[in-house]
N, C-alpha and C positions, 0 to 999 in steps of 0.2 A: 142616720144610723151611726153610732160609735164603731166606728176602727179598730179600738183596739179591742172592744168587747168581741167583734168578730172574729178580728185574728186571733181571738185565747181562744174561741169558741170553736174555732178550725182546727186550729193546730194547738189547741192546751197551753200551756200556763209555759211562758218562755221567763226563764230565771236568767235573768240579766246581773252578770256579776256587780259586786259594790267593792268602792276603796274603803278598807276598815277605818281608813282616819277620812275623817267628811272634812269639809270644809273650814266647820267651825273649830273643830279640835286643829287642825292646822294650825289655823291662823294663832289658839291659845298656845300648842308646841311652841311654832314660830318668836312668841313675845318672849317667851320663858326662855329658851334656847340661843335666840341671835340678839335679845335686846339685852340679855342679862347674863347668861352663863359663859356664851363666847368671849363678850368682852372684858367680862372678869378673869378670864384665861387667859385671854390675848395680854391683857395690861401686866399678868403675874408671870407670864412665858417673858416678856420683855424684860424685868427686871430682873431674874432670874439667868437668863442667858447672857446681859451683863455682867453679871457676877461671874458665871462661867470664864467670860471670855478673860475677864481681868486676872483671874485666878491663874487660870491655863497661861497667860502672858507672863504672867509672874513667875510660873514655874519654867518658863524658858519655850521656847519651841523646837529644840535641837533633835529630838527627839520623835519618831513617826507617832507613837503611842498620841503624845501631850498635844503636836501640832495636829493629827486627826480629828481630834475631839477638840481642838478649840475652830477647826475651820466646821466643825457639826454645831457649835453654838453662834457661830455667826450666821448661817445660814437660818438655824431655827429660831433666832432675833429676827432676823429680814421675815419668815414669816409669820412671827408671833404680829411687828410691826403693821403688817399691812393686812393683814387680820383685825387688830385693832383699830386702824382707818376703816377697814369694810363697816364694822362693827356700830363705829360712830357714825358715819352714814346711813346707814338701815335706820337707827334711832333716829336720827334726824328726816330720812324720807316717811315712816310710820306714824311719827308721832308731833312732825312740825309742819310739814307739807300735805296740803288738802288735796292735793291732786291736779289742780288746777293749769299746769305745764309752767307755769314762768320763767323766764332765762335761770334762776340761781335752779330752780326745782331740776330743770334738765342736766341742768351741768351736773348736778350731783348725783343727778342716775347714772351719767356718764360716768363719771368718779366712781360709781357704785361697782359699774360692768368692767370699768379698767381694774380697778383693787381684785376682784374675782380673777382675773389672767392672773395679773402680775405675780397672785401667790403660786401660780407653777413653778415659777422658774427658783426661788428657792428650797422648795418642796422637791425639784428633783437633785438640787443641789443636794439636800438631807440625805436622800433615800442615795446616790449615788459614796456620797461620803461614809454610811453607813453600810455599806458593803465592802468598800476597798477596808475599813477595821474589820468589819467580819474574816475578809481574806486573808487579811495579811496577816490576822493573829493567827488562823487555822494554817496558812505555810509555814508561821514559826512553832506552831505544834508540830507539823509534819517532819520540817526539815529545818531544826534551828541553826544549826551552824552554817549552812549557805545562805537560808533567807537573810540573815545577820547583813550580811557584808551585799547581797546582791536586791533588797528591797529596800535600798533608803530611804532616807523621807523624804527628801528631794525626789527620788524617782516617785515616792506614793505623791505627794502634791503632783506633780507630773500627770500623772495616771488622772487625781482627781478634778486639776484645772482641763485636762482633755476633754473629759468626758461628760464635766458641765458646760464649756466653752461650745460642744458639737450640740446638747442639749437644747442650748439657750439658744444658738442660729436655726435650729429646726422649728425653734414655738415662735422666732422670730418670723420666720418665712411663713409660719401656718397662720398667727396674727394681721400678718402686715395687708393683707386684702380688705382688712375688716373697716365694715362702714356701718354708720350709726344714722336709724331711722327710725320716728315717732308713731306709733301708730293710737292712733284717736280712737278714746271708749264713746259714742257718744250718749250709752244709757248712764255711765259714770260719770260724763264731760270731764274725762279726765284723758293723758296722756303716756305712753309708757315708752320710754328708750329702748330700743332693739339692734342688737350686732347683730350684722348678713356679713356675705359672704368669707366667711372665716373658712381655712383650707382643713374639712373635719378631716379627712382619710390622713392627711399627713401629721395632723393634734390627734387622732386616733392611735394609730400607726406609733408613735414618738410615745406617748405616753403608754400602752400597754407594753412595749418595750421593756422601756424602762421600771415598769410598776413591775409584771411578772418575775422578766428576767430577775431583778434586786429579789423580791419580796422571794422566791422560790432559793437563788442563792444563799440569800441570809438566813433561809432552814435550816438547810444544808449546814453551813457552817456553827450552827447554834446544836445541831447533832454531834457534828465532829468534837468541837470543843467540849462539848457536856460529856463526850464519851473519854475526851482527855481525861477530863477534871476527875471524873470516878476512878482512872485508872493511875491520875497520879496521888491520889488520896489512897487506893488500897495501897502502892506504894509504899509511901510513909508510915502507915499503920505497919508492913512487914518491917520494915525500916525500922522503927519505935519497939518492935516487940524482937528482934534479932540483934536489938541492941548495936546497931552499924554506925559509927562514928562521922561527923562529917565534919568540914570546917566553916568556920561562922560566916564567911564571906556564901560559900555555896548556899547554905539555907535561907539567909537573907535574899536571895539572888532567886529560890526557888520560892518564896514566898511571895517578891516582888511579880514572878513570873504570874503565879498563881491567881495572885490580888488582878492584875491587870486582865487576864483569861475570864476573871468571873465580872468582872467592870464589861467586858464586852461581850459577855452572854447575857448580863441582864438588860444593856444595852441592846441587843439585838431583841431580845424577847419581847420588850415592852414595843420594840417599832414593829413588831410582828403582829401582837396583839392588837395595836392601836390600826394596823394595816388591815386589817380584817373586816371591818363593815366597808372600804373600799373595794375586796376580792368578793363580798358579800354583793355589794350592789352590779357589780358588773357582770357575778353570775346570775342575777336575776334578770338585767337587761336582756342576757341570752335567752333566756329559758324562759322566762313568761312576756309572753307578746305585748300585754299590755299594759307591761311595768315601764309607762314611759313618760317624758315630760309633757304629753299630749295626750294618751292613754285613760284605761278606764281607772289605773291604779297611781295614776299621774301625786297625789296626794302623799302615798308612801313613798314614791320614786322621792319625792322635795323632802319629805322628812330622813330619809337612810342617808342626803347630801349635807343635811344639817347634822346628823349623827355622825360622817364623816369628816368634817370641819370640829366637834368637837374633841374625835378622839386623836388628832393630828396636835390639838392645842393640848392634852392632856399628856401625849407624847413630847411633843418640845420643856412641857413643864415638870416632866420626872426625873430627867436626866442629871441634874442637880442631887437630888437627892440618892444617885447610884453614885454618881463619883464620890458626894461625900463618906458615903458609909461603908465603898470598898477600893479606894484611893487612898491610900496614905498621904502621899505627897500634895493630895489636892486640899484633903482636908486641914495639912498643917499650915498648909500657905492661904486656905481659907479663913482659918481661926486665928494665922499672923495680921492678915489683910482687916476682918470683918470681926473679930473678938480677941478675947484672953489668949496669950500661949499657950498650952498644955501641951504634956506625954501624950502622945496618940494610946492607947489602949490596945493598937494592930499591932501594936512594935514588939 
């Protein structure tokens, strides 16, 4: 007698949910995604975040503005970089290695699973850097003339070396238990690297922390300032039609002000943006039981981590293109550095 004809026949037609992305559509994602789009991203966030950095060096670091945003491009170099090593790895374990375990095959799974950590520890460098500019620009919206003189950049690198220096010994201590073991297909005869004992509650714990706290901060401060910017644009519009005199040094000053307020709102937006299938995925872990890396929707859960690795490389790779186009100073010592001189057009 069939089984399962019974059990329909008993209890009716049990509708067993499916992952919308099957197997095969994975696997084609996967090729499209991590063998090709990532590491096209990864190699162009690299070059790109050099430039940055050279630029920002160029312009001096005296300053919290210029120093914030060059210590956000070294960070997002480290992990464009080791992004780009995961990247050539996967091609190389997909497309060179049969499966078979060999000494070089394992080492490079191992290589595979180290690159996959190591990009935390930059990535919360980012997302920590990219809060204390949120902040600090919304104190000097609030309260310019003391944050002046009582948020230096000294005390902001302070704040920021803090709070990735406590970061990086917590994913140290969550890490450090971790051991690597092979476990044998034998319908594949093949072999796969496996990390145990990694300390989840404490890599859990550290890292929602940190994701929340930042990612909900840098709202917050992307409302404040947008609500600046409208109110110092109606401002000058009364200004401009009351016909109020000022002096040249003031309006340059408030231009300056201004250009660097909107440098750091489009800056925060797009890390809001690109943070978003991460707050996506984690509210789905909650909420649907078996969106998991074992689960019945195990397939979406692996593709929403490849979507999440993507929009982190598309984030490290825009920032470039904000400075240029609302940074004066970036862009002139850009185009001293990397082209022709010219009159900025902002001026």
């Amino acid at each position: 007698m069939n089984v399962s004809n019974t059990t329909a026949s008993l209890y009716g037609t049990i509708n067993v949910p499916k992952d919308p992305i099957t197997d095969a559509i994975l696997i084609y994602l996967s090729l499209v995604f991590r063998s090709i789009l990532c590491p096209i991203l990864a190699v162009i966030g690299v070059f790109t975040n050099v430039i940055n950095m050279a630029v920002f060096h160029k312009m001096g670091l005296s300053d919290g503005v210029t120093q914030n945003f060059f210590i956000l491009s070294v960070s997002d170099f480290f992990m464009a970089l080791v992004t780009m090593i995961n990247g050539l790895i996967y091609i190389l374990m997909t497309h060179f290695y049969n499966g078979e375990g060999g000494s070089s095959e394992k080492n490079t799974q191992i290589l595979n699973w180290a690159t996959i950590l190591a990009v935390c520890f930059p990535q919360n460098v980012s997302l920590i850097t990219t809060v204390v500019i949120a902040v600090v620009r919304c104190c000097c919206v609030a309260m310019p003339l003391r944050v002046k003189f009582l948020v230096t950049a000294s005390r902001q690198l302070a704040v920021i070396l803090f709070f990735s220096f406590s970061a990086t010994v917590f994913l140290l201590y969550a890490f450090a238990p971790i051991q690597v073991i092979f476990v044998d297909n034998p319908l594949t005869n093949s072999s796969l690297a496996v990390f145990v004992n990694l300390e989840w509650l404490t890599y859990t714990l550290l890292t929602n922390i940190c994701f929340y706290s930042g990612f909900f901060i840098v709202i917050v401060c992307v409302i404040i300032l947008a609500i600046s910017l409208y109110r110092s644009s109606h401002f000058r519009q009364k200004s401009a039609s009351g016909g109020s005199s000022s002096d040249d040094s003031q309006i340059k000053e408030r231009r300056r002000e201004t250009r660097v307020v909107i440098t750091v709102v489009f800056v925060s937006v797009v890390s809001i943006v690109c943070y978003l299938p991460t707050l996506v995925f984690a509210v789905l872990g909650e909420v649907v039981k078996e969106y998991s890396a074992f689960g019945i929707y195990r397939n979406s859960n692996s593709f929403t981590l490849i979507i999440m690795a993507v929009a982190l490389l598309i984030n490290l790779n825009v920032n470039i293109f904000i400075y240029y186009f609302f940074n004066t100073r970036y862009r002139n010592v850009f185009m001293a550095l990397f082209g022709s001189k010219s009159k900025s057009y902002w001026e």
